[in-house]
Each structure stands twice: as structure tokens, then as C-alpha cells.
C-alpha positions as CSV (number, residue, x, y, z in Angstrom):
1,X,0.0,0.0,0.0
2,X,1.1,3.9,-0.8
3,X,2.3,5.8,2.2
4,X,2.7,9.1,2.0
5,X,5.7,9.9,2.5
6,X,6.5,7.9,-0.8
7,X,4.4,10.7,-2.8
8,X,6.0,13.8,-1.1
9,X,9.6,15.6,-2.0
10,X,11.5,16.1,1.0
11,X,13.4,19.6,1.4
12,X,16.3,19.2,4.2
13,X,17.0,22.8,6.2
14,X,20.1,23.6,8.4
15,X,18.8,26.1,10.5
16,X,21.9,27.7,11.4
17,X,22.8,28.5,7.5
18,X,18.9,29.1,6.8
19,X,17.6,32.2,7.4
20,X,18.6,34.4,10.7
21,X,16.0,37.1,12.1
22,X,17.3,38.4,14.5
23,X,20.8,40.1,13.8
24,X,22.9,37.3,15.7
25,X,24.4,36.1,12.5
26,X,23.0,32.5,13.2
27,X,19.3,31.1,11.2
28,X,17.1,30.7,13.2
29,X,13.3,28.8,14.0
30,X,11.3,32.1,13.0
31,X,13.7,32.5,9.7
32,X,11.9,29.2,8.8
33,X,8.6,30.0,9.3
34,X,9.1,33.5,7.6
35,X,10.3,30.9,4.2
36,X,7.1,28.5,4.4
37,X,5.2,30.1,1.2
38,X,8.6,30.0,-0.6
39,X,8.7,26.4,0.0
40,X,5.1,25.7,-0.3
41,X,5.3,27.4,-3.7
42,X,8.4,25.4,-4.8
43,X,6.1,22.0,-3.9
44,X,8.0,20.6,-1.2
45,X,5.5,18.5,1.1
46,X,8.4,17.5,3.8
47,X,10.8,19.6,5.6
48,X,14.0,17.5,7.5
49,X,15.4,19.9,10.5
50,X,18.8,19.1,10.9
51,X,19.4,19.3,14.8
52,X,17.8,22.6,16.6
53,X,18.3,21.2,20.6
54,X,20.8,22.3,23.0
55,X,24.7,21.7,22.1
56,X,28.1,22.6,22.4
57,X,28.6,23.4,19.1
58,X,31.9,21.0,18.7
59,X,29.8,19.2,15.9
60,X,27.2,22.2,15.1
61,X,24.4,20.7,16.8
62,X,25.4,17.0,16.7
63,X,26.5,17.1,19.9
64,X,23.1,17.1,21.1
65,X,23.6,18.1,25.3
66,X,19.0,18.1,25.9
67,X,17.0,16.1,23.7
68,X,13.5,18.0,24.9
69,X,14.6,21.0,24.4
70,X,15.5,24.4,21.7
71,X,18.8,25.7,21.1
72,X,18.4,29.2,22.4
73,X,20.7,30.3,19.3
74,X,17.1,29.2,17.1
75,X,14.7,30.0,19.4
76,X,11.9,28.4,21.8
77,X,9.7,25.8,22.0
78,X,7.0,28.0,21.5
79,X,9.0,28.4,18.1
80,X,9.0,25.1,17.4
81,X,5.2,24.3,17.9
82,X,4.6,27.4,16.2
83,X,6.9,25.9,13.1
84,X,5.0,22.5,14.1
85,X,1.6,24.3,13.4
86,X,2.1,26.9,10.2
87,X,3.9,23.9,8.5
88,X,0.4,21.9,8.8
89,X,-1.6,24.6,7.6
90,X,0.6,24.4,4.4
91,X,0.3,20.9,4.3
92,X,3.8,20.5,4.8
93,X,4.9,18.1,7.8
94,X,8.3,17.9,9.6
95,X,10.4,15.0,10.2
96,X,13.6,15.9,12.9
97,X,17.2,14.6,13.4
98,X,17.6,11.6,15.6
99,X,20.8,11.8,16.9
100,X,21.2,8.7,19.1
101,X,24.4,6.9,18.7
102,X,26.0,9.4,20.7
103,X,25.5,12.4,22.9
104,X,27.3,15.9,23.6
105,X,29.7,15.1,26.5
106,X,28.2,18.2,28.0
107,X,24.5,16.0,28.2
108,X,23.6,15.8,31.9
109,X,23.7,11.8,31.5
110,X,27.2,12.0,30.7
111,X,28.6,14.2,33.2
112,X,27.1,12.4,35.9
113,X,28.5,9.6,34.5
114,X,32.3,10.0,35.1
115,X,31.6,9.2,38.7
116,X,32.1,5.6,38.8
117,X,29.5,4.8,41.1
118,X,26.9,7.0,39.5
119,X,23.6,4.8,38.3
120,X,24.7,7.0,34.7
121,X,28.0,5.1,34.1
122,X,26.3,2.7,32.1
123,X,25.4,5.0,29.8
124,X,28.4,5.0,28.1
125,X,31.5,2.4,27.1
126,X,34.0,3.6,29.3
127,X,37.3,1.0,29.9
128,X,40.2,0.8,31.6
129,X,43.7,1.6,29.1
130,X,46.2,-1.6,28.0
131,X,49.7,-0.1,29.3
132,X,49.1,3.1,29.3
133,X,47.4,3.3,26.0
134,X,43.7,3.5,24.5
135,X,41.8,0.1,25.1
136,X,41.8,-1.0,21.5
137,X,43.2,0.6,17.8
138,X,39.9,1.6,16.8
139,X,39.8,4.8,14.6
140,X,37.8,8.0,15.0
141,X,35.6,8.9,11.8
142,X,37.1,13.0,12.3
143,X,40.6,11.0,12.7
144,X,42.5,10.1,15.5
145,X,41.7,7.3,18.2
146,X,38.1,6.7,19.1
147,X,39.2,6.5,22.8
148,X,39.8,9.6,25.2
149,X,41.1,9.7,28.5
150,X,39.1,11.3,31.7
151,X,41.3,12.1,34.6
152,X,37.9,12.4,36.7
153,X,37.1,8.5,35.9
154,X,40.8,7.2,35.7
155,X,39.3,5.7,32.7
156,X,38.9,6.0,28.8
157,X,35.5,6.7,26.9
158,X,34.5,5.8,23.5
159,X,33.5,7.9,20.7
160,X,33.3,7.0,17.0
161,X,33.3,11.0,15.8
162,X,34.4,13.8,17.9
163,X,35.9,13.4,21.6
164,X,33.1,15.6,22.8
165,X,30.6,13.0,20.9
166,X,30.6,10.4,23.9
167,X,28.8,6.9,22.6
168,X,25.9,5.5,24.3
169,X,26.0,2.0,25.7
170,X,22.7,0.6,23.7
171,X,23.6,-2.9,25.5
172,X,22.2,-1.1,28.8
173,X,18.1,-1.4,28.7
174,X,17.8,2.7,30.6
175,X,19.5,4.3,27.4
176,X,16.3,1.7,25.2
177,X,14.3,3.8,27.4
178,X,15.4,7.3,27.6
179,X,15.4,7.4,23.3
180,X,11.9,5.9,23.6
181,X,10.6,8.5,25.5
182,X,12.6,11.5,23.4
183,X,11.0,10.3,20.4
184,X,7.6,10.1,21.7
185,X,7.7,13.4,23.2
186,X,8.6,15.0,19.6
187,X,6.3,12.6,17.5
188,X,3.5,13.9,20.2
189,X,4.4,17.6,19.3
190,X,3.1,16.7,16.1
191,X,6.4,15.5,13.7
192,X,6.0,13.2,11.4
193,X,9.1,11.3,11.6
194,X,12.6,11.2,11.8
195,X,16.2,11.4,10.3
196,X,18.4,8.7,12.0
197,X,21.8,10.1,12.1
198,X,24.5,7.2,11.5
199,X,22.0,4.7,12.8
200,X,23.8,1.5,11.9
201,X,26.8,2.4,14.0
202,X,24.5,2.1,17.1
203,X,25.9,-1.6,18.8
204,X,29.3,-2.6,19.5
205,X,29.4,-6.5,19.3
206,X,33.1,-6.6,20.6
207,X,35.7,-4.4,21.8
208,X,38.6,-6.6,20.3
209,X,41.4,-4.4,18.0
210,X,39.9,-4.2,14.8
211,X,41.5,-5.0,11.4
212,X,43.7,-3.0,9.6
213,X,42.6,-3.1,5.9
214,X,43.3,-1.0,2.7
215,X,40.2,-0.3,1.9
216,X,38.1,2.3,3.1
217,X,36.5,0.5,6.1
218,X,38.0,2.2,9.5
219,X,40.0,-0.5,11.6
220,X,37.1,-2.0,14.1
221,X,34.2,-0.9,11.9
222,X,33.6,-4.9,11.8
223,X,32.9,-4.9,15.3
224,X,30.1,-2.2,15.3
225,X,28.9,-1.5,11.6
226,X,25.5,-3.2,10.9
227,X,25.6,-5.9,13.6
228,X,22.6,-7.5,14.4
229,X,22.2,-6.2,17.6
230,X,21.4,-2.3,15.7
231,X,18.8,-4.3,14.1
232,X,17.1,-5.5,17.0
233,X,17.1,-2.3,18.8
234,X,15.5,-0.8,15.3
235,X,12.8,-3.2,15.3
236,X,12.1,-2.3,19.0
237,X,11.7,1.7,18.9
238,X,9.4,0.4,15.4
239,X,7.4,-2.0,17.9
240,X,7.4,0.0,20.7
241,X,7.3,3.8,19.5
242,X,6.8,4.4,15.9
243,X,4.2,2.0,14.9
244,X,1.8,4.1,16.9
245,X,2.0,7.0,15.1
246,X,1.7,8.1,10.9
247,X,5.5,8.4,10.9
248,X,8.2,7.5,8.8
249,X,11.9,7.3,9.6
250,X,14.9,7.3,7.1
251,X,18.0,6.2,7.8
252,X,21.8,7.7,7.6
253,X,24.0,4.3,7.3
254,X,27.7,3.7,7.1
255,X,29.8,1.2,4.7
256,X,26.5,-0.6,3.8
257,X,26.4,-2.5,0.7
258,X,22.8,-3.2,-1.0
259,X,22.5,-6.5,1.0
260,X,23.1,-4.5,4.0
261,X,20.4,-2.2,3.1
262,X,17.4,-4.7,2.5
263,X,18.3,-6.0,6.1
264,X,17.9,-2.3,7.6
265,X,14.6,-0.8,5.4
266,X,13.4,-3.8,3.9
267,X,9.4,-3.6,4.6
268,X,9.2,-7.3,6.1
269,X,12.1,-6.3,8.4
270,X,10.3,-4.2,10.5
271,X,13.2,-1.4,10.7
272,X,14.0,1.7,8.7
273,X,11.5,2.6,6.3
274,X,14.6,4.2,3.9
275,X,17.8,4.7,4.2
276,X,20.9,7.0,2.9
277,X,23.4,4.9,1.4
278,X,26.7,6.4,0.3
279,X,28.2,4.5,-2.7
280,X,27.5,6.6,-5.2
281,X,28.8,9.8,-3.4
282,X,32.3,7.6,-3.0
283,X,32.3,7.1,-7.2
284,X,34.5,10.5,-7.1
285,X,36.6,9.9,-4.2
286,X,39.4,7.1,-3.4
287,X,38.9,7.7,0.4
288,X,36.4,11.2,2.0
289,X,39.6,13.0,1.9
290,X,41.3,11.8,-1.3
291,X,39.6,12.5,-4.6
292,X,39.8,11.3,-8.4
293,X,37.9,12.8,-11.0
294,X,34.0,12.1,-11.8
295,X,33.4,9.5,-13.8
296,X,29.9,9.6,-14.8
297,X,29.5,6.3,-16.1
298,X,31.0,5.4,-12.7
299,X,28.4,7.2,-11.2
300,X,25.3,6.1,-13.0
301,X,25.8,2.2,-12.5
302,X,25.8,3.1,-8.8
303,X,22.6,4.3,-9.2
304,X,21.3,2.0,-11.4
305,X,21.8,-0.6,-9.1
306,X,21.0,0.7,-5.8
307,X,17.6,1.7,-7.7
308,X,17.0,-1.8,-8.5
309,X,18.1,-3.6,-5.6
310,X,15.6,-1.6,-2.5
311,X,11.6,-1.7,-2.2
312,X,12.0,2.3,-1.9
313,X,15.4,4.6,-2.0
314,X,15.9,7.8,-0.3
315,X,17.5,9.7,-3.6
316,X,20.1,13.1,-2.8
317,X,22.8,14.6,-4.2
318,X,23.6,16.9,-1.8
319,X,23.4,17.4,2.0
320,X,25.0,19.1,4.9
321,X,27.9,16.6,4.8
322,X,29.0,16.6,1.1
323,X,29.7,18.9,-1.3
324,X,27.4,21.3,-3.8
325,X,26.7,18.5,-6.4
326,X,26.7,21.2,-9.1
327,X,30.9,21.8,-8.2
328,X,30.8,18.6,-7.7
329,X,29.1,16.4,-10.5
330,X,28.2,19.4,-13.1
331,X,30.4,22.5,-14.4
332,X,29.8,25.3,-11.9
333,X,31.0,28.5,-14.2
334,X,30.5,27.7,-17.7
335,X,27.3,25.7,-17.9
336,X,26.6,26.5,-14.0
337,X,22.1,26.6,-15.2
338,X,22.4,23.9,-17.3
339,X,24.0,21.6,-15.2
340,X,21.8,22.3,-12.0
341,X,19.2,21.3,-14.1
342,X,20.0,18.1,-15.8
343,X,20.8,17.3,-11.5
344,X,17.7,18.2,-10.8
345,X,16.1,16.3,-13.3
346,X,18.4,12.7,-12.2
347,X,17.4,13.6,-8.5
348,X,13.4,14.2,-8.9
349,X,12.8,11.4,-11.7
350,X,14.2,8.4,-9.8
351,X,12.1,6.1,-7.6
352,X,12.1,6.7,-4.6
353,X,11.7,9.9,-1.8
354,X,13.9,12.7,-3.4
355,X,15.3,14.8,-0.7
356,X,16.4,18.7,-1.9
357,X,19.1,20.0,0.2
358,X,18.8,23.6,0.6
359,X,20.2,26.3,-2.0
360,X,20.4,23.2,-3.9
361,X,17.1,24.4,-6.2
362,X,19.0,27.5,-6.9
363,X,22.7,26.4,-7.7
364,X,24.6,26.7,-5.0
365,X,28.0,26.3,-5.0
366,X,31.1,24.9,-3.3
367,X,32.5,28.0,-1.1
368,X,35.1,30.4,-2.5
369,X,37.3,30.6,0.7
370,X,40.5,31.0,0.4
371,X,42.0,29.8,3.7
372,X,41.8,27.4,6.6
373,X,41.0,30.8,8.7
374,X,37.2,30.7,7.3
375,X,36.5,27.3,7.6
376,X,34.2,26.3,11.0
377,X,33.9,22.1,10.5
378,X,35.5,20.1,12.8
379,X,36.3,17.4,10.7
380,X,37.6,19.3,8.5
381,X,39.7,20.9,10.6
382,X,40.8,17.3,12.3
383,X,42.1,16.7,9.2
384,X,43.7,19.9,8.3
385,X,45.8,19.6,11.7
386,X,46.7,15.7,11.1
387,X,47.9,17.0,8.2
388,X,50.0,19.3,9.6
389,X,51.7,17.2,12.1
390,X,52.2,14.7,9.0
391,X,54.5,17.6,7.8
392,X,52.0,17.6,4.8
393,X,52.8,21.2,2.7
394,X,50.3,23.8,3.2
395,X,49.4,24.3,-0.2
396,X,48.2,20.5,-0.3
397,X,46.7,20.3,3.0
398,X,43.8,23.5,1.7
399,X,43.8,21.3,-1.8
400,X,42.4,18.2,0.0
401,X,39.9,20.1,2.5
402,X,38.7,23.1,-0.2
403,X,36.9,20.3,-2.6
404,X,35.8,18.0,0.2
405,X,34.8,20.4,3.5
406,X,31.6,19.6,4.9
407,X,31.0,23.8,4.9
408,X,30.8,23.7,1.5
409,X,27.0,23.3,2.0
410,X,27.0,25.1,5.4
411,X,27.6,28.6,3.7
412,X,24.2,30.5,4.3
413,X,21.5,30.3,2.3
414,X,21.4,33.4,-0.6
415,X,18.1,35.0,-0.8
416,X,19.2,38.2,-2.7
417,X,21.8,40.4,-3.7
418,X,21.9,42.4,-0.5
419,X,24.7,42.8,2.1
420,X,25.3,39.2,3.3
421,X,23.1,37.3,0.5
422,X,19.7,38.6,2.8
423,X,20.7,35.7,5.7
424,X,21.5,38.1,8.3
425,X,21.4,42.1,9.3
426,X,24.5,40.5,11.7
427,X,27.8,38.8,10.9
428,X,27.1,35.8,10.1
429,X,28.4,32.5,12.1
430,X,30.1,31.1,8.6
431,X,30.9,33.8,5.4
432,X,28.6,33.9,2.6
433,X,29.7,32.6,-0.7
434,X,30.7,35.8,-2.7
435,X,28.6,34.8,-5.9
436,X,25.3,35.4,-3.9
437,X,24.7,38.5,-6.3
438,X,23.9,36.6,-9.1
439,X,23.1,33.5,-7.4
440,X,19.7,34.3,-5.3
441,X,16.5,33.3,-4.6
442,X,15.0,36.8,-5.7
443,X,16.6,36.5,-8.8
444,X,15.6,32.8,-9.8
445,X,12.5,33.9,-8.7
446,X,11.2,36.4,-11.4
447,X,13.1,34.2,-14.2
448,X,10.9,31.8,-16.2
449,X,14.2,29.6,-16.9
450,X,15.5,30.3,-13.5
451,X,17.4,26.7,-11.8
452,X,14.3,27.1,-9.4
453,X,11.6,27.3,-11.8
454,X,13.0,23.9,-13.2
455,X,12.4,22.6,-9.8
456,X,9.4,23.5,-9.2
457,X,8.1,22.4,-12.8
458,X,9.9,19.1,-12.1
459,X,8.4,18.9,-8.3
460,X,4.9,19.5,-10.1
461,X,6.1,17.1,-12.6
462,X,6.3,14.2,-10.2
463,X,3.6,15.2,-7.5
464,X,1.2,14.4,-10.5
465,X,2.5,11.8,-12.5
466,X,2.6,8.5,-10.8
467,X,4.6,6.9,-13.3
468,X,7.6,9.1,-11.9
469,X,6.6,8.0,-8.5
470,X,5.8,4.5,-9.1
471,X,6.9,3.1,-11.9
472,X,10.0,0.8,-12.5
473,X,12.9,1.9,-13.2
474,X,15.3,0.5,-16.0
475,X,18.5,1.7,-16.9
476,X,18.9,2.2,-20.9
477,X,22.0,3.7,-21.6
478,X,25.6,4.1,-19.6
479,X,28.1,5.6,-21.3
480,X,30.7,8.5,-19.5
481,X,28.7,11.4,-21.1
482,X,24.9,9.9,-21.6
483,X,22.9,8.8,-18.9
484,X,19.2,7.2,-20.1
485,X,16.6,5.3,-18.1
486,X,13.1,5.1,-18.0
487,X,10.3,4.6,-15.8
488,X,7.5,2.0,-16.4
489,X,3.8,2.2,-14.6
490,X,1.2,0.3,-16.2
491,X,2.1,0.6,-19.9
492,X,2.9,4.4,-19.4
493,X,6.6,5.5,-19.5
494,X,8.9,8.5,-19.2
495,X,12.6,8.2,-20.7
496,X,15.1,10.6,-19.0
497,X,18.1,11.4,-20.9
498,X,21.2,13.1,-19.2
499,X,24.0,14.4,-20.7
500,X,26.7,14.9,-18.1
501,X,29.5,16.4,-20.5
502,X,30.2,20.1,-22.1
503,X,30.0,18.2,-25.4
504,X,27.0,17.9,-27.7
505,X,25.6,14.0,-27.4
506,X,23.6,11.4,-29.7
507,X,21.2,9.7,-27.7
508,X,19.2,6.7,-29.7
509,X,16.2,7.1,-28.2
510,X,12.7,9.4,-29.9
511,X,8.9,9.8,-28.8
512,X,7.0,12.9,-27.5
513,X,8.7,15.6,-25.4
514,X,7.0,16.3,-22.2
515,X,9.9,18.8,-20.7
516,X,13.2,19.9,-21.9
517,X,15.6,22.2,-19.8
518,X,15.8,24.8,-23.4
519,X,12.1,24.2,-23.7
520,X,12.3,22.9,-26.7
521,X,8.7,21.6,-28.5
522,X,9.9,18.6,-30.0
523,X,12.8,16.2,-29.5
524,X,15.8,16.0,-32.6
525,X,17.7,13.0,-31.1
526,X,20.8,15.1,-29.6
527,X,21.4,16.3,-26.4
528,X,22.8,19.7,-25.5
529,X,25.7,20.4,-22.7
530,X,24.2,19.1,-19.5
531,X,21.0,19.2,-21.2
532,X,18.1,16.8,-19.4
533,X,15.2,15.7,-21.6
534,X,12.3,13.6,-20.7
535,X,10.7,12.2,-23.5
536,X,6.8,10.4,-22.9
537,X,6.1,6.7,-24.2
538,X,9.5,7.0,-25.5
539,X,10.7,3.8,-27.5
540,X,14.0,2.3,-27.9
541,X,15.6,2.8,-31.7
542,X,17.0,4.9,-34.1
């Protein structure tokens, strides 16, 4: 049966790059809730929060220090029930982060719990050392050991990210509880789901050193990726929490292979209704840090397969992790319009939930910073200091973190072409992205052929057309320039053709044009730089 979350286009905010109202320099709740007609008019029917509680800041809100509670920095709660209630009157519902693999190690539950004798201990994996050193090799994601040393306890912690990212013990039944009870207060606010942050990390079978391997697994990831004791405590918050409310949850998951996947969302399992996979953002990198060029033929067999292997796929291109796919899979400067389109078109015609990261429906690009001095992600900034101590020249260090930052999408959101892009009357938290003057909301928005306008023809596009929801999908054509596929509902179909190259293309494929990205009237059989063309009942020959 159709749920309808299926039938809905996702649009993912980060509140603190979003829109501030208040002169702080940091987006805030109200700056959301003064956009909702923007995004109701673009078609969006979902909006994903990235985190708004209480935290630190050491991983921008993923450091989560009160789960039942606003960030002061975005607002109140009074904020959020107000977003809550405005969304609904749009029709537009709002699924939050889930951030529960770890906590900030400023959470109450944690501090309490460096006393050894504190009921909160369990809460958290803390071990003796082995000889003065970390209880096993394990290796953090941000770099460096996963282990850090407390002078309070006498003992180490563990933490698979950031040292002030503690993780929680889910093999003690209180922590089973405490998430049950977060996520029922905010489902019984009135969300309608949520985003599970690195949800497949969540059980460490062992604690044993973990293998060191050349490929890009991180040595002990065997011992806590995927293991079958995540998926018992998934289908448990399903059973016990979620299947008591119209909800839906999608899924951020590490290393998983398509196998891996079925076990975690597949429908009989119980678990995850979606999840994020990340092969096919690793098709243009050898490791996160280290790069090779874009291979789009690469790139599209990823796809192609991860399309055909799950029940239902959660389909992005960008997010507040990776990169501006438009730098990153298109040509940002020459044919920056044309390639944010032919993206578009790949993201909103697959099957599956496509989730629109924001600035994405506009263009936005990689940052232009020029320095390590502008840059505010801590991973990024792990890495640019192992570098250092590497003796790694400073010229290469910036080349590996400028293409591959996480801030890259964190650069506010550009409304218009006034002072600071129209985020903030303030300084804001991150810089703006100096092409904001020709790359803006208020521009795209009085522009028939605007990146935006595409969207929003390509959200209406799908919201009516079931065969663009529904319907099978079947890769056609692979090539490193042309990528063609169609999608099949009852003896209806829509051929996409993509052309990912600056070069003019010959695609084999003719039948009635429904769209074309230069608005063409009828199709001639070749395809323009980073043109995208959907073609109606379109049949395979000359």
C-alpha cells in the first residue's frame, strides 16, 4: 500500500545556514517559518530539521547536550510548535534529526557519569587503558583514536566522531528507554518522523582491535557497523514507538552494501523505512579526503543498481555533509544553469523519496574561501591539523579540505543580492559565498528559466505523474557522457536522458517531449551540454 511519504519531495534545512531574524548572524526557527510560502510554492510537502536542541557546538548541533529542548541560538519551543503548526496549515509536515548513537559530552547523563558509582555510568563504554594506552586501535571517523582519557574517571570513553561526541551504551536497557521517551515526546508535538543520524553504528558487538585493511573501512568498523544487535534495537523503537503513530523514519547508514540495506529498510524487516546509502557519493573519491575525477558512467551504474536492488530509495545529491553537487558532479561556471538542471532532473525522476538539500534548487555552489582561517567544520579541521603534524605542505593540506569540506553546503542560504546574501542584518556564524549576487533566490525567482523554476516544474512534474513515483525503473544507456533510463507504470513511461558532459551528445532514443531544460517543443535526437530531456512513451531505436 502507498504511504505518503512515498508521494512527497523532501526539502532538508540547516537552521543555522537558513535564514537568521534576528541580527545574531546564526538562522534561526522564526527564519523558517518566515520561508514556508517560498517552500510551499516550490512543492516541497516535507521539511527534514537538521538538529535545533541544546549543544556545544563541537559538531554544530550533533552534539546534542537536551534532547526535549531548543537551542536558544534558534529559538523556543514556543518556536517550534509554532513551526510545528504553520507547516500543517501548508500541508507541509516535519520530520527531525535523531541523533542517538551518541551524545554531547556536556548532556547531563554524561557528566554524571564520570563518577564511577553514578547509576549513569552505564550510559556510556568507558574501559580501563592496556599499558598506558587506548583500550583497542579503533579509529575515529574526524581522525585520530576513538578512545579519550578522563582524569575524573581514571578511565577512557568511547567515541566514533568527535571526543566531545561520547557513545551511548545501547547494551544497557535505561539508554532503550530514555530514546523511547525522546522520540515520543517530539512525534507527540506533532512530527512526522525522523532522520536517524549514522543509525547503523548504534551496537558494539566486541571491543577486540579491529583489522587493519586498505580499503576504506576504519579499523574496528567490523565490530560495530550493521551488527545484528542495531537491528534488534530498530525493530524495538518500530514496535514499541513508531508503529503508533503516521510516521516514517529514514536512515543515515555507514559502509553498507545493498545486501546491507534490504536487512535495515526492507518492509518485512520491520526497521527503517529508507535509508541513505553512500556509494554513489564515493564514485568521485578514493577515500572522504582523497579525490579522483568524476566518472559519470562510474556514477550512473551506482545508481542503477542501488535503484533496483531496494523496495524504496531515499535519492540526494547533496546534503549538509557533502559537497554542492553542481561543483561537484556538473560544471559550476561555464554551464553552471544547465548543469543544476540536468541534477535536478536525475534527483526528482528516480524512484524513490527525493530529498532537496537547501540552495540546492537554486545552484549553490562549493564555497570560494581561500584559507583554513574561514572554515568552521570540525572534521575538516581534524584533518587539516593531522595534516599538519604529517609535515604535509600547506598548499596540499587546503587542496584536500577546499573540494571535500563539509561547509561547502554550510555557507548560508542566498536570498538576494543584498549585504550578506539577505541571511542576516549581523555577521554571520560562517561567510557567505561571494557569488550570492547573481546566485539568489530573488533573482531565480522572477526568471521563467531560472534553476528554481525547473524545480518547481519538475516537483509538479512528479507530485502528478505516478509513473515518476511508481513506476519501475530501467537503466537504458551508460556511457561516461549519456545517462538514459526510463520509468514503467502500467504501460505508461517517461525516458530521461542526461547528458553529463560540455559536449553535444547522440542519444538513440525518440517519442513525445513532455519537458526539456531549453524548452524545446519537439525532441531531434541530440542532447545539449548538460541538457536533461524527458521524452513520454519513448521507445528504444533509431
Amino acid at each position: 500500500m502507498a504511504k505518503w511519504w512515498q508521494e512527497r519531495v523532501v526539502y532538508q534545512i540547516y537552521p543555522r545556514s537558513f535564514q537568521d531574524t534576528n541580527g545574531d548572524g546564526i538562522g534561526d526557527i522564526p527564519g523558517i517559518i518566515a520561508h514556508l510560502d517560498d517552500l510551499k510554492d516550490l512543492g516541497v510537502g516535507i521539511l527534514w530539521l537538521s538538529p535545533v536542541y541544546p549543544s556545544p557546538n563541537a559538531d554544530y548541533g550533533y552534539d546534542i547536550s537536551d534532547y526535549c529542548a531548543i537551542n536558544p541560538e534558534f529559538g523556543t519551543m514556543e518556536d517550534m510548535e509554532r513551526l510545528i503548526a504553520e507547516a500543517g496549515k501548508r500541508d507541509i509536515k516535519i520530520i527531525m534529526d535523531l541523533v542517538i548513537n551518541h551524545t554531547s559530552d556536556e548532556h547531563p547523563w554524561f557528566i554524571r557519569s564520570r563518577d564511577k558509582q553514578s547509576p549513569y555510568r552505564d550510559y556510556y563504554i568507558w574501559r580501563p587503558g592496556k599499558n598506558g594506552k587506548p583500550p583497542n586501535n579503533w579509529m575515529s571517523f574526524f581522525g585520530g583514536s576513538t578512545w579519550e582519557y578522563d582524569e575524573k574517571s581514571g578511565e577512557y570513553y568511547l567515541h566514533l566522531f568527535s571526543k566531545k561526541q561520547p557513545d551511548l551504551n545501547w547494551r544497557n536497557p535505561k539508554v532503550m528507554e530514555e530514546i523511547q521517551n525522546v522520540m515520543r515526546f517530539w512525534l507527540d508535538k506533532g512530527i512526522a518522523g525522523f532522520r536517524c543520524d549514522v543509525i547503523n553504528l548504534l551496537y558494539k558487538t566486541s571491543l577486540e582491535n579491529g583489522r587493519i585493511r586498505l580499503a576504506m573501512a576504519l579499523p574496528g568498523s567490523e565490530h560495530y557497523v550493521s551488527q545484528e544487535g542495531t537491528h534488534e534495537i530498530l525493530r524495538t523503537l518500530r514496535r514499541e514507538v513508531l508503529d503508533h503513530y503516521d510516521c516514517f523514519t529514514v536512515g543515515e547508514t555507514v559502509f553498507v552494501t545493498t545486501e546491507d540495506a534490504k536487512l535495515l529498510c526492507g518492509s518485512d524487516r520491520r526497521e527503517l523505512d529508507m535509508v541513505f546509502f553512500f556509494e554513489h557519493m564515493e564514485t568521485d573519491a578514493f577515500a572522504k579526503w582523497i579525490r579522483r575525477k568524476f566518472n559519470p558512467a562510474r556514477f550512473a551504474r551506482v545508481i542503477s543498481r542501488w535503484q533496483n536492488a531496494l523496495e524504496w530509495n531515499a535519492n540526494y545529491l547533496e546534503n549538509h555533509d557533502q559537497p554542492r553537487s553542481v561543483s561537484r558532479f556538473g560544471d559550476d561556471s561555464r554551464y553552471h544553469a544547465e548543469s543544476a538542471k540536468m541534477l535536478g532532473t536525475l534527483l526528482l525522476t528516480l524512484r524513490g523519496t527525493p530529498f532537496i538539500y537547501q540552495g540546492q534548487e537554486i545552484g549553490m555552489t562549493n564555497f570560494d574561501y581561500t584559507g583554513i582561517d574561514q572554515v568552521r567544520d570540525v572534521a575538516s579541521l581534524n584533518i587539516y591539523n593531522l595534516a599538519k603534524r604529517l609535515h604535509i605542505p600547506e598548499p596540499l593540506r587546503w587542496k584536500i579540505i577546499k573540494p571535500t569540506s563539509r561547509d561547502n553546503a554550510r555557507t548560508p542560504m542566498q536570498w538576494d543580492s543584498s549585504p550578506n546574501s539577505g541571511f542576516t542584518t549581523g555577521r554571520p556564524w560562517i561567510d557567505v559565498n561571494g557569488n550570492y549576487r547573481t546566485i539568489n533566490v530573488a533573482s531565480q525567482m522572477k526568471d521563467p528559466n531560472s534553476i528554481r523554476n525547473w524545480y518547481k516544474k519538475l516537483i509538479t512534474l512528479r507530485n502528478t505523474d505516478k509513473t515518476l513515483i511508481y513506476g519501475d525503473f530501467k537503466a537504458l544507456e551508460i556511457t561516461r557522457r549519456v545517462f538514459v533510463y526510463r520509468r514503467e507504470l502500467e504501460g505508461r513511461s517517461v525516458t530521461v536522458l542526461l547528458n553529463f558532459s560540455d559536449k553535444p551528445q547522440n542519444a538513440h532514443y525518440s517519442g513525445h517531449l513532455i519537458v526539456s531544460s531549453y524548452g524545446r517543443q519537439s525532441y531531434k535526437g541530440v542532447l545539449e551540454p548538460y541538457e536533461a530531456v524527458l521524452l513520454e512513451n519513448g521507445a528504444n531505436g533509431e
